[in-house]
N, C-alpha and C positions, 0 to 999 in steps of 0.2 A: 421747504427749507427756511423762509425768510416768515413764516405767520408763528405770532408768538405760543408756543408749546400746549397752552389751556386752550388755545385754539382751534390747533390742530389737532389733538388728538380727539374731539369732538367731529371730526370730518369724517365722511366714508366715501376715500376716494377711490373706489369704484365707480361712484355714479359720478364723477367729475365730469362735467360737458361747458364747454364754451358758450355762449349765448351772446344772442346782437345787445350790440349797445346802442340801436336806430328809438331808444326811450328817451332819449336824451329830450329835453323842452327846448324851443325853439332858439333862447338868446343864449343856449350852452351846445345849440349845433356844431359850429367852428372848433370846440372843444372837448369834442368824446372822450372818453376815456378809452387808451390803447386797448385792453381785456376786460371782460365780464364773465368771471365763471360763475358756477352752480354746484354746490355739492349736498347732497341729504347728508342728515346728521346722522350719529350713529346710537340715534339715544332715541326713537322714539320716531313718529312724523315731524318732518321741520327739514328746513331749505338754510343754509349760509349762503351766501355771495361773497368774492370777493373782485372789487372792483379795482384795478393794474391800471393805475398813472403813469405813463416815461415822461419825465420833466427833463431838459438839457440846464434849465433856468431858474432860479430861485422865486416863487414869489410870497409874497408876506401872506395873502389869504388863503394859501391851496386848502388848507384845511378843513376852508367852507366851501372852496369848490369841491373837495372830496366830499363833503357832507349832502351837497346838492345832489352829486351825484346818485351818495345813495340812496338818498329818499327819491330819488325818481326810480332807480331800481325796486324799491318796494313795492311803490304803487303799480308797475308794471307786474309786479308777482301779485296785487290783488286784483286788478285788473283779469287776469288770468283764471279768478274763481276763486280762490283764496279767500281764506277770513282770519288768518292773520299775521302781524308782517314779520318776514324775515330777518335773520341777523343778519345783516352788509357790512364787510371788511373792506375799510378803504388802504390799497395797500400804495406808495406812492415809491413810483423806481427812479430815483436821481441819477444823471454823473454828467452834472454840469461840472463847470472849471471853478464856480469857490465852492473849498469842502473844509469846515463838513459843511452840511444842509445848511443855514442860518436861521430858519423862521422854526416855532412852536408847529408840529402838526397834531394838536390838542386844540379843539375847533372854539371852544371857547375863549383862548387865547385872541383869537381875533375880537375880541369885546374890547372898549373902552378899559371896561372896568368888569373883568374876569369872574371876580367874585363876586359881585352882583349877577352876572350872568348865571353865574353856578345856582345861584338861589331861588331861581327859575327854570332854569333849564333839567337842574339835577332832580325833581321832587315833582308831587303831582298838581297839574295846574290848576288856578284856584277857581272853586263851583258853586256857582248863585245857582239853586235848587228850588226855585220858586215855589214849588209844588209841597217841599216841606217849611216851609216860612209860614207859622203859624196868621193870620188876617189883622190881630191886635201889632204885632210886631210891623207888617206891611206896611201899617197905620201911623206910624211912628219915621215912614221914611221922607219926611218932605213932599217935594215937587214930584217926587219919581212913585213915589205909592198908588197912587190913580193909575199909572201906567201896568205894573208889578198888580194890581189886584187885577185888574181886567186878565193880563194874561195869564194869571193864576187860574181862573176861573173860565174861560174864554169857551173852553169844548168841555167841561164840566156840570156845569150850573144855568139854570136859566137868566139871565142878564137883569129879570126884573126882580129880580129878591137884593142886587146889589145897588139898584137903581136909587137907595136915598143915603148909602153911602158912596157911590160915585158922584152924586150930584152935589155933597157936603164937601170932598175936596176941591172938586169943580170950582165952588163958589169961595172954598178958605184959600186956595193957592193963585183963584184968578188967573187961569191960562190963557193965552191967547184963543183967538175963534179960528182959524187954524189947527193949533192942535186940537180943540175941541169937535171938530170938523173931522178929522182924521182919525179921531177917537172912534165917532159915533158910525165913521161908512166902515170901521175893523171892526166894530163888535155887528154891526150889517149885511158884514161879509162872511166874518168867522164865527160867529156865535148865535147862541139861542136863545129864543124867547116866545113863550105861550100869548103873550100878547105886546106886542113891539108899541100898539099907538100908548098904553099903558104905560110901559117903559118911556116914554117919550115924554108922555105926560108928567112923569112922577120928576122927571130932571127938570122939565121946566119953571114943576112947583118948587122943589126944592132950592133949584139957583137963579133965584129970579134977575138974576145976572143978565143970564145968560137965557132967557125964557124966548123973548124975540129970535133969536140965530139958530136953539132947537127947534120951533115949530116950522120955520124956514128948510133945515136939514129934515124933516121929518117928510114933509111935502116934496124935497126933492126926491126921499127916497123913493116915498111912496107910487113916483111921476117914474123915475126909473124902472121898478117893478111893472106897473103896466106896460112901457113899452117892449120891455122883456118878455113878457108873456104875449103882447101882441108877435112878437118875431116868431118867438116858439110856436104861438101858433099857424104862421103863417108859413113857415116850415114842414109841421106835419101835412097840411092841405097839402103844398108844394107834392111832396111825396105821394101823399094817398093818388093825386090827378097824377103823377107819372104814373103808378103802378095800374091804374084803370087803363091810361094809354097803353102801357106795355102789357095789359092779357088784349086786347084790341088787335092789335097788331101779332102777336102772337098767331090768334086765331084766324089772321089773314094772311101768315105763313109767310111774314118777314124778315128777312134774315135777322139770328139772333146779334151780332155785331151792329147793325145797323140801328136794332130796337136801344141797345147799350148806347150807339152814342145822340138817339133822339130823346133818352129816357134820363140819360144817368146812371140808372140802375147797374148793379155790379150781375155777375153767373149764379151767384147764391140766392140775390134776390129773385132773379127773371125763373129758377128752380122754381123756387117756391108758390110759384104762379103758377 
């Protein structure tokens, strides 16, 4: 009766089913919404909701708390397996004592300044596409293009083909050793390169800035990586000596639960034995 006409006749209320409203986010507990139904469209696959406020009370923002709501109804429909999200009707049931209603339930309204809202909210938000930003253009963005190239290229490219143009902004924009520092352990951690001391070296010529602090980060990395490879491999030993224990003990007809918790070993490993 009360959903606006273009609405409803989009419904098939056949499959009308009630549903929890226990989606609710933590600091909107105290605050459920009375109703949550469901209805399939009648146009195709696709879900409506419409989410039933009883308010006794007026207040200025319901609007964005009807909104909150429904986006947590959504995410609860993908949640559920879904890939993509629902139309949510927030429908709000008044009959407090001042009437009519007083406040906008047009959620933008709750903005400062509405029409700036709209100008955002109504169109699609805006998208830095790194990936199509041509390199010359990058080049042209200040302080921020050292950053913006690297991750342009970051799982791409090998790091050392960029290495004496990374190293020319390095030394035009003069960053702190800091970020340069946090530059050099992301492209250490995320990216590639056929020869890293190579890479290392070509920044140090290039920004003789900053020459001292690279071969310093270089040394550390390189202090890391061995200790890393010493764990790994003190790990697999670790393993291979349980698994020699656990055919040992096998063969001496030990309980398998016992071998599990002298060994570690899981039922699939001790199988395979």
């Amino acid at each position: 009766m009360h959903l606006p006409p273009h609405l409803r006749e989009r419904c098939d209320f056949s499959t009308l089913t009630m549903e929890s409203g226990s989606f609710i986010e933590d600091d909107l507990r105290t605050q459920c919404p009375d109703m949550l139904y469901s209805v399939q469209t009648n146009s195709g696959k696709g879900y409506i909701y419409t989410v039933v406020e009883h308010q006794s009370r007026s207040e200025k923002l319901m609007a964005f708390r009807l909104l909150r709501y429904s986006v947590a109804a959504m995410q609860r429909h993908l949640e559920q397996g879904n890939d993509s999200l629902p139309v949510v009707i927030p429908l709000l049931f008044y009959h407090g004592t001042t009437s009519p209603y007083p406040y906008s339930t047009q959620w933008l309204d709750c903005f400062a300044d509405p029409e700036l809202a709209a100008t955002v909210y109504q169109q699609a938000f805006p998208l830095v596409d790194i990936t199509t930003i041509p390199d010359e253009e990058i080049l042209t963005h200040r302080r921020v293009a050292l950053l913006q190239l690297v991750q342009k290229h970051i799982r791409t490219r090998d790091m050392l083909e960029l290495a004496v143009e990374l190293a020319n902004l390095i030394e035009t924009w003069q960053y702190s050793k800091e970020q340069c520092r946090s530059l050099l352990y992301y492209i250490a951690q995320a990216g590639n390169t056929i020869d890293g001391e190579g890479f290392i070296r070509t920044l140090a010529e290039k920004a003789p800035t900053y020459r001292e602090d690279f071969m310093t980060i270089a040394e550390q990395l390189e202090a890391k990586g061995r200790e890393k490879g010493k764990h790994e491999g003190y790990q697999l030993g670790r393993q291979d000596a349980n698994k020699e224990l656990a055919k040992q003990l096998l063969a001496d007809g030990v309980e398998r639960r016992n071998i599990k918790r002298y060994t570690g070993l899981s039922d699939a490993e001790l199988d395979k034995l």
